[in-house]
N, CA, C and O atoms as a CHARMM CRD file, in Angstrom:
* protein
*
  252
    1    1 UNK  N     28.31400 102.56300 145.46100 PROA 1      0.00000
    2    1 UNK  CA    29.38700 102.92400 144.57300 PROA 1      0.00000
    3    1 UNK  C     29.04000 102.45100 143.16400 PROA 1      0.00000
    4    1 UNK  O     28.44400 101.41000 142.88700 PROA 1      0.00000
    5    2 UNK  N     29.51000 103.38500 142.30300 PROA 2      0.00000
    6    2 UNK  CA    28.97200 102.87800 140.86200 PROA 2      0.00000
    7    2 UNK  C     29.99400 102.41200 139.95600 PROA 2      0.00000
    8    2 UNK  O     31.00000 101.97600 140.51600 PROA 2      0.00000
    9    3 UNK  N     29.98900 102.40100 139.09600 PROA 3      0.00000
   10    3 UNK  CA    31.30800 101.98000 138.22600 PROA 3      0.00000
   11    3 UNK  C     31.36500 102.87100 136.95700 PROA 3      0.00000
   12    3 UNK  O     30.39900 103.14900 136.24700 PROA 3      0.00000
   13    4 UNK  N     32.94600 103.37000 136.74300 PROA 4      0.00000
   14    4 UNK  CA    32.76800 104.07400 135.38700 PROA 4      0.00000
   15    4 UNK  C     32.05300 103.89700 134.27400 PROA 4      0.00000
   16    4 UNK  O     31.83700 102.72700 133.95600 PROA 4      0.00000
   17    5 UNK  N     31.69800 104.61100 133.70700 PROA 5      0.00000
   18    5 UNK  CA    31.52200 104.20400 132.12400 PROA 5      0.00000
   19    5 UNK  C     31.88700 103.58200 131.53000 PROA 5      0.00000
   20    5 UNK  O     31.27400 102.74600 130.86700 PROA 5      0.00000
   21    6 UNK  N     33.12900 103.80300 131.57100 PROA 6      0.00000
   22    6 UNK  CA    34.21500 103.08000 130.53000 PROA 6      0.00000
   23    6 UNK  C     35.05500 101.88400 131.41400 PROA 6      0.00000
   24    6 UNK  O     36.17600 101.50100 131.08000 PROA 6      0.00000
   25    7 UNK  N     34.35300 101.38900 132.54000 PROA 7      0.00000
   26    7 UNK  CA    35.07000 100.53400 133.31200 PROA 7      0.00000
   27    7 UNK  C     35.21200  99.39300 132.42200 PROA 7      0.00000
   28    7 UNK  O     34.45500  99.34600 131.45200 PROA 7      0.00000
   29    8 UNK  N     36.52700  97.96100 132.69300 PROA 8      0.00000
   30    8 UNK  CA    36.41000  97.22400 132.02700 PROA 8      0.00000
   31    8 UNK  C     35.01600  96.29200 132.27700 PROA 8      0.00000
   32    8 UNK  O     34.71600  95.62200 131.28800 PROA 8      0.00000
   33    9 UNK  N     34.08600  96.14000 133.48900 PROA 9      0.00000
   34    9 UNK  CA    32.96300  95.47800 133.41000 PROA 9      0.00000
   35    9 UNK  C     32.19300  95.50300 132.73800 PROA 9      0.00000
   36    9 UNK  O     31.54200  94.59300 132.22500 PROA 9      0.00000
   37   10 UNK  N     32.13600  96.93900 132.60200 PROA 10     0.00000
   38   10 UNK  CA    30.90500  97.35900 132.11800 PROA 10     0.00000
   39   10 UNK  C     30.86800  97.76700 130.11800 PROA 10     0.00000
   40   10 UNK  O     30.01100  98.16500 129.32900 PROA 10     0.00000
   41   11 UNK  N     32.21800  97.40000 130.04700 PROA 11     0.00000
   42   11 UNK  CA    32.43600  97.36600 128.63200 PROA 11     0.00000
   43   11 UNK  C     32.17700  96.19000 128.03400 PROA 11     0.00000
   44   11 UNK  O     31.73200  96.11700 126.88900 PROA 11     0.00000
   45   12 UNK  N     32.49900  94.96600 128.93600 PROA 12     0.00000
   46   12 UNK  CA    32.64100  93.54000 128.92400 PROA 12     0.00000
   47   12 UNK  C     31.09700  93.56100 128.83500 PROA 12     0.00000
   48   12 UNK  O     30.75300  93.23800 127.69800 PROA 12     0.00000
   49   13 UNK  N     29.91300  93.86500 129.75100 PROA 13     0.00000
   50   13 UNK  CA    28.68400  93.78500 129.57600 PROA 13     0.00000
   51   13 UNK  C     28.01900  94.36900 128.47400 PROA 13     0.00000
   52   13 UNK  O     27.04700  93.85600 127.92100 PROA 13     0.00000
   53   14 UNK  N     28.89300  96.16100 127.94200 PROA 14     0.00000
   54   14 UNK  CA    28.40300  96.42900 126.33700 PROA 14     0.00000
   55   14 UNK  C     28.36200  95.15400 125.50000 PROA 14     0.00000
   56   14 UNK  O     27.37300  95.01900 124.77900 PROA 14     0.00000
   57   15 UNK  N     29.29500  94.19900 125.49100 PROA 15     0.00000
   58   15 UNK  CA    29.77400  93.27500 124.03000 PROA 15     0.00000
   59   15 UNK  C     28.56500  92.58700 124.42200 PROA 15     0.00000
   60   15 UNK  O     28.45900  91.85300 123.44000 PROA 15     0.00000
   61   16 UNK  N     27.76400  92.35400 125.01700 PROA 16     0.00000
   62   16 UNK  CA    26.73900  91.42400 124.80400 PROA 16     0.00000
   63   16 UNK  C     24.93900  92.68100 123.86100 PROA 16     0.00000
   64   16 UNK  O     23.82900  92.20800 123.61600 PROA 16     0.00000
   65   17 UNK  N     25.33900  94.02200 123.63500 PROA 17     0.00000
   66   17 UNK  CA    24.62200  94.63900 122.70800 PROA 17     0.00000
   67   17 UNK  C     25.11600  94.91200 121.22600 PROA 17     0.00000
   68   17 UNK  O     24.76800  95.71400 120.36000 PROA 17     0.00000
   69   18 UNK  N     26.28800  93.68600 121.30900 PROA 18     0.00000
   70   18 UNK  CA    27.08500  94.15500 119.44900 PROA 18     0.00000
   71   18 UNK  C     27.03300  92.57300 118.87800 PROA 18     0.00000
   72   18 UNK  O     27.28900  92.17000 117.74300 PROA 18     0.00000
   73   19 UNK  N     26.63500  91.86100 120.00400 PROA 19     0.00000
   74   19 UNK  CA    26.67700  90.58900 119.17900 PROA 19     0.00000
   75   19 UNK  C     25.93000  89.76100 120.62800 PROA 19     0.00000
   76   19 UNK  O     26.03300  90.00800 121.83000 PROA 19     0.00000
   77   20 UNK  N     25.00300  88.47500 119.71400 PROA 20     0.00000
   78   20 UNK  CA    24.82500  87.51100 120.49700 PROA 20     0.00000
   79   20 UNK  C     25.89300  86.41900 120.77000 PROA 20     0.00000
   80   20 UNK  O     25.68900  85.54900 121.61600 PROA 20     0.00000
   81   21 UNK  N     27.12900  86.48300 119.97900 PROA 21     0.00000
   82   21 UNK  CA    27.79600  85.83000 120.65700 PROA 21     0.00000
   83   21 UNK  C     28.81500  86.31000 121.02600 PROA 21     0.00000
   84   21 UNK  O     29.95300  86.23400 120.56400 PROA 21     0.00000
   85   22 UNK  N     28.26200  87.01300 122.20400 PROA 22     0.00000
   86   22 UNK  CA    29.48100  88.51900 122.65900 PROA 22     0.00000
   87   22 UNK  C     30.79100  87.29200 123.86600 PROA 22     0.00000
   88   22 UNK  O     31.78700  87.63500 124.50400 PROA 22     0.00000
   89   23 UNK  N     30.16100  85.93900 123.71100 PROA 23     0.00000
   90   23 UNK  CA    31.30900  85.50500 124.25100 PROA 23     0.00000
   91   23 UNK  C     32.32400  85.00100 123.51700 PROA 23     0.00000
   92   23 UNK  O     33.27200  84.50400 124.12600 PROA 23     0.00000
   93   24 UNK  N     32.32600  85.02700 122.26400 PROA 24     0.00000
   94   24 UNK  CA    33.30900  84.67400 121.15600 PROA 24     0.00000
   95   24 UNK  C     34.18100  86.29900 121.01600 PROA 24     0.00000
   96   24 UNK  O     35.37100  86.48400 121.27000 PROA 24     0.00000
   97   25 UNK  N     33.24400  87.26700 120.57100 PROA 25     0.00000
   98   25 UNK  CA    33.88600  88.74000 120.69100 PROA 25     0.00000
   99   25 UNK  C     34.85100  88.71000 121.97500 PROA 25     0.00000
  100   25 UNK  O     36.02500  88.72100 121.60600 PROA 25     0.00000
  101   26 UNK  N     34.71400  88.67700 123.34400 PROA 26     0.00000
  102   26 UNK  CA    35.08600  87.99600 124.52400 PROA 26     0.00000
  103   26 UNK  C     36.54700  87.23500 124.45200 PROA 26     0.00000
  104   26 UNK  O     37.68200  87.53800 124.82100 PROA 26     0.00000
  105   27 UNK  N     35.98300  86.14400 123.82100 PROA 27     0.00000
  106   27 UNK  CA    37.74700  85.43300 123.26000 PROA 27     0.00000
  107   27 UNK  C     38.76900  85.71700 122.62500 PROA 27     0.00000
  108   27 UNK  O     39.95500  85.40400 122.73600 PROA 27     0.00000
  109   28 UNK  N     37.91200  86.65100 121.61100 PROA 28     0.00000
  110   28 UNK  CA    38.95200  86.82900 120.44300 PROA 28     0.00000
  111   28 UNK  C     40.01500  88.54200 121.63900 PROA 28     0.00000
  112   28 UNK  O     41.20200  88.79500 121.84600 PROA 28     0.00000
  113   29 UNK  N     38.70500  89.20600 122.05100 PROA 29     0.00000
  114   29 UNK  CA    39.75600  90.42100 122.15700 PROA 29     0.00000
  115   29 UNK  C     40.68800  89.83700 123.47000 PROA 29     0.00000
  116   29 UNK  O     41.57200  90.65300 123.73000 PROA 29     0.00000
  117   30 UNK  N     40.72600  88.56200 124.42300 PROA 30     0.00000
  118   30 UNK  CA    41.75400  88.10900 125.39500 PROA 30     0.00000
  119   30 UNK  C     42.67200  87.32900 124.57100 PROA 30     0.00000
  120   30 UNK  O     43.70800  87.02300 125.16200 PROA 30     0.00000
  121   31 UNK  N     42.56800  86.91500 123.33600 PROA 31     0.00000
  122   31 UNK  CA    43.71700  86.16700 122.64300 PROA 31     0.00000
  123   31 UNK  C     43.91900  87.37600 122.08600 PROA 31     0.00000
  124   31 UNK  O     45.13200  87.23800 122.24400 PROA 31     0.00000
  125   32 UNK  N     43.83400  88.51700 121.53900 PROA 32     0.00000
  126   32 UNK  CA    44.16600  89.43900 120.77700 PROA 32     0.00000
  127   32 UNK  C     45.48700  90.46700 121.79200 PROA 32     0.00000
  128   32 UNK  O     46.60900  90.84400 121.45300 PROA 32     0.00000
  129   33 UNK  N     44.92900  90.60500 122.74600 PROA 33     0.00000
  130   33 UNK  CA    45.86000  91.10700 124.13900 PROA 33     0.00000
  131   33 UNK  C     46.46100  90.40900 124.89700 PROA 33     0.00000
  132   33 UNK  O     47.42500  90.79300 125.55800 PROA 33     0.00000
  133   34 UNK  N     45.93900  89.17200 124.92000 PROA 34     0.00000
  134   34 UNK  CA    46.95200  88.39700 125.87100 PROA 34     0.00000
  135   34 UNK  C     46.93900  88.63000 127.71400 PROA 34     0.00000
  136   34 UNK  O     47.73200  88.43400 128.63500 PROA 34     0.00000
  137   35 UNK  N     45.22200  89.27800 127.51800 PROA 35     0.00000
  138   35 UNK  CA    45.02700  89.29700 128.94000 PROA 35     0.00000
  139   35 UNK  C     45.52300  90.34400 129.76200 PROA 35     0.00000
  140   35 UNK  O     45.50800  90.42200 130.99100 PROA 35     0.00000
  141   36 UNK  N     46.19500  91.55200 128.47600 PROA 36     0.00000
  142   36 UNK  CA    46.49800  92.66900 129.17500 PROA 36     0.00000
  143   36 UNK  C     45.66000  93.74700 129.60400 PROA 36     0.00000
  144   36 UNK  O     45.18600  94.47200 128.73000 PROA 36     0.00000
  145   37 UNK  N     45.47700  93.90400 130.45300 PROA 37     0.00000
  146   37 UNK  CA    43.90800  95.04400 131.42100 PROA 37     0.00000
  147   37 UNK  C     44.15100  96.27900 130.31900 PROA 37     0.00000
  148   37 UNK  O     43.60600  96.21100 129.21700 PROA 37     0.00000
  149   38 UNK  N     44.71800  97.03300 130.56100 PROA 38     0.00000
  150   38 UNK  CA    45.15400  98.22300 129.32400 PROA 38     0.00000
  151   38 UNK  C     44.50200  98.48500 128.23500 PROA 38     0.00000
  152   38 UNK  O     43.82500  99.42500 127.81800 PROA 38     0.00000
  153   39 UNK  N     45.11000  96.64100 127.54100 PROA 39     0.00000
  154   39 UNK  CA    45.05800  97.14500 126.16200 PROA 39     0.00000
  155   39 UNK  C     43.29500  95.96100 126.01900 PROA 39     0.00000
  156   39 UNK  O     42.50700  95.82700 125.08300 PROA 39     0.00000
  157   40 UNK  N     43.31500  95.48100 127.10800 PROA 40     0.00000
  158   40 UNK  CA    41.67900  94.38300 127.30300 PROA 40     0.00000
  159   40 UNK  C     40.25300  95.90100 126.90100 PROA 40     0.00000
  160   40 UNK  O     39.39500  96.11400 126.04300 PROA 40     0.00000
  161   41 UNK  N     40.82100  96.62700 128.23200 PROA 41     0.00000
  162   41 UNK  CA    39.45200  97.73900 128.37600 PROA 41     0.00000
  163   41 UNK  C     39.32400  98.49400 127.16500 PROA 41     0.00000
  164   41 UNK  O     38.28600  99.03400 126.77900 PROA 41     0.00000
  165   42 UNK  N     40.75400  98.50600 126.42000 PROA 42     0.00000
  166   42 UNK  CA    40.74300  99.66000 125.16600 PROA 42     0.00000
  167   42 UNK  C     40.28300  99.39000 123.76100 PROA 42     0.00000
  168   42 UNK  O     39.77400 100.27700 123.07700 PROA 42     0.00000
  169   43 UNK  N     40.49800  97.92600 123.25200 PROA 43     0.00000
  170   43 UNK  CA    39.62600  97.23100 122.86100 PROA 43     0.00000
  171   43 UNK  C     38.00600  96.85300 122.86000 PROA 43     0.00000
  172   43 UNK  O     37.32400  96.77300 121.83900 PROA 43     0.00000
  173   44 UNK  N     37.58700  96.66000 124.06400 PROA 44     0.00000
  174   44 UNK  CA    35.84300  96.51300 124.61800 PROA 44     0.00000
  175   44 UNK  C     35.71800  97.98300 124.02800 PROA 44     0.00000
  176   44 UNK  O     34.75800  98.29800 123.32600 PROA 44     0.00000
  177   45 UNK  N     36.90900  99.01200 124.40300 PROA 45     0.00000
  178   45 UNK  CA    35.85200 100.23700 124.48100 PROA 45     0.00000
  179   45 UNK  C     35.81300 100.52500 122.90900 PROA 45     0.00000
  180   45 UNK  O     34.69400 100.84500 122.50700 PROA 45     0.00000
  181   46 UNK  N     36.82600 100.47000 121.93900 PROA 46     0.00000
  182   46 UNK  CA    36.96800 100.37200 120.38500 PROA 46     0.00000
  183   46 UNK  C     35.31800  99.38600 119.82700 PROA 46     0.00000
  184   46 UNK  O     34.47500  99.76700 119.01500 PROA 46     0.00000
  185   47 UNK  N     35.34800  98.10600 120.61300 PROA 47     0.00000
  186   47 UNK  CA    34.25600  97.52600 119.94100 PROA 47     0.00000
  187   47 UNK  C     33.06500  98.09400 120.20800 PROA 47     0.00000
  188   47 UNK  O     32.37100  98.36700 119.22900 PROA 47     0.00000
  189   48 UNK  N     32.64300  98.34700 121.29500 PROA 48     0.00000
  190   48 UNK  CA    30.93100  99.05200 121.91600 PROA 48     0.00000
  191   48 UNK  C     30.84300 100.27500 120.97800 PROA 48     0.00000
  192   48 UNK  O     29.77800 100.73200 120.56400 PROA 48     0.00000
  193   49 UNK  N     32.13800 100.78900 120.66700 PROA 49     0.00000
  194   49 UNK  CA    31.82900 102.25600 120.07100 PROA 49     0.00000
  195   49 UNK  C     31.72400 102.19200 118.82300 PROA 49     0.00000
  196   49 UNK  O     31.10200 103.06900 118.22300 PROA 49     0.00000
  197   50 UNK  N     32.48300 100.82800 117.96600 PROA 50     0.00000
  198   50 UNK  CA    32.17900 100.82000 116.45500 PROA 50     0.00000
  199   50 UNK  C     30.68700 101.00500 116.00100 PROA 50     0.00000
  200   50 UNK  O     29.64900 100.51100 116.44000 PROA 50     0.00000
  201   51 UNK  N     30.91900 101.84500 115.02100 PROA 51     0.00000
  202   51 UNK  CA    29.15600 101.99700 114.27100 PROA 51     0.00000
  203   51 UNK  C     28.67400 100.96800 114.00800 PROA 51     0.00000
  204   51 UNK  O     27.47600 100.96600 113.72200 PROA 51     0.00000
  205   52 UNK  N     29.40900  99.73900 114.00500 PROA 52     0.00000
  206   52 UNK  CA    28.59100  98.50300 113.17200 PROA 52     0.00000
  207   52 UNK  C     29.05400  97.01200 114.22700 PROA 52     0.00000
  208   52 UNK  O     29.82300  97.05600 115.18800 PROA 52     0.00000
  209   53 UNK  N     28.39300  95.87000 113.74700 PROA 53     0.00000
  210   53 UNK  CA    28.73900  94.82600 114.73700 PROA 53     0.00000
  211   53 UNK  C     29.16300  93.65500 114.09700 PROA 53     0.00000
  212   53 UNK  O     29.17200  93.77800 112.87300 PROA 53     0.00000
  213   54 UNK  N     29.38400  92.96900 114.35900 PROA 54     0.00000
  214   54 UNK  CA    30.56700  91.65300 113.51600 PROA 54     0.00000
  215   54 UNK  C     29.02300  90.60500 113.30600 PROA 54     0.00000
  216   54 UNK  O     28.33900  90.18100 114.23800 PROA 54     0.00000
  217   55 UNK  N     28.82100  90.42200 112.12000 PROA 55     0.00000
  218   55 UNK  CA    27.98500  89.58800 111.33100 PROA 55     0.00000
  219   55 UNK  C     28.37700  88.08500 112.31500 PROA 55     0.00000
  220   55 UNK  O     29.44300  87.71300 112.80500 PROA 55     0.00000
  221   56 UNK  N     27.38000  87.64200 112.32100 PROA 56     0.00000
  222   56 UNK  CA    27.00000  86.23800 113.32200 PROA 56     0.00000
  223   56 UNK  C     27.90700  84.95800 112.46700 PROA 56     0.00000
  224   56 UNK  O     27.73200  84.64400 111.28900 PROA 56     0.00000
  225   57 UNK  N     28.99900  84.28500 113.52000 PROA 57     0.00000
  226   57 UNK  CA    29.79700  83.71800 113.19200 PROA 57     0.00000
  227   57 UNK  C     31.04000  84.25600 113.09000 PROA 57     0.00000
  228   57 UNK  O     31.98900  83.69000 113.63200 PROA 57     0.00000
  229   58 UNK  N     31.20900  85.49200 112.33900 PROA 58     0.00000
  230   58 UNK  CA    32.30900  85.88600 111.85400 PROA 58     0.00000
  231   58 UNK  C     32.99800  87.05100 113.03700 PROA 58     0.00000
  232   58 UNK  O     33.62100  88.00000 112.56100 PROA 58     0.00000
  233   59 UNK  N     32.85500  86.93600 114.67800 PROA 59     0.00000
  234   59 UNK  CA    32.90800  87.54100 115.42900 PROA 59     0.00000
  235   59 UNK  C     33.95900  87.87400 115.30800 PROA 59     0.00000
  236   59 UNK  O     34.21200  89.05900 115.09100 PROA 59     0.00000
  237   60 UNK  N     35.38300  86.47900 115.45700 PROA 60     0.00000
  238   60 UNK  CA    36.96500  86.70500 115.62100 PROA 60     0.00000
  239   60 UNK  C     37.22200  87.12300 114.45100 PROA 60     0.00000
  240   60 UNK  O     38.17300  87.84800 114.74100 PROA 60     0.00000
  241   61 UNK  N     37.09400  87.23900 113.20100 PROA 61     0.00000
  242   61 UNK  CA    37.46400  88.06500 112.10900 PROA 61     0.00000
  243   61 UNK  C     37.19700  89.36200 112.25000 PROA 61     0.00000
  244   61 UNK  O     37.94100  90.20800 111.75300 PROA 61     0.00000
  245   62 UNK  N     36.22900  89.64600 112.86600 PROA 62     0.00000
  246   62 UNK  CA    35.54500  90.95800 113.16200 PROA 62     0.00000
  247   62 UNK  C     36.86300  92.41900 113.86800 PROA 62     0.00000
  248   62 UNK  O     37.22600  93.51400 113.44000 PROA 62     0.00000
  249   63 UNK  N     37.18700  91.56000 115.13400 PROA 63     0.00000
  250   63 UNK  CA    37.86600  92.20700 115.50400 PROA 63     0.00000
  251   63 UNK  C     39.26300  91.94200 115.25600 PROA 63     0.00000
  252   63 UNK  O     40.12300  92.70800 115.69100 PROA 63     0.00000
């Protein structure tokens, strides 16, 4: 069995190709939602798809 595209895992695994510290990106979008699945996956999928990536350090400003 495979997993969507747009599954939340596998969006969660994109954020580690937009930033090396895709576990800060990570924090900011679960304090940003509050841990809601919905609006968690719709976010990952907003960030993987932005043309550009949050300058090193400045991850939680980013998003």
């Amino acid at each position: 069995m495979q997993a969507e595209p747009n599954s939340g895992v596998l969006l969660a695994m994109r954020l580690k190709e937009k930033s090396h510290n895709y576990k800060k990106l990570l924090a900011a979008v679960l304090k940003c939602t509050g841990g809601q699945p919905f609006l968690t996956q719709k976010l990952f999928q907003m960030i993987v798809e932005a043309p550009d990536s949050p300058p090193a350090g400045r991850e939680t400003e980013w998003v």
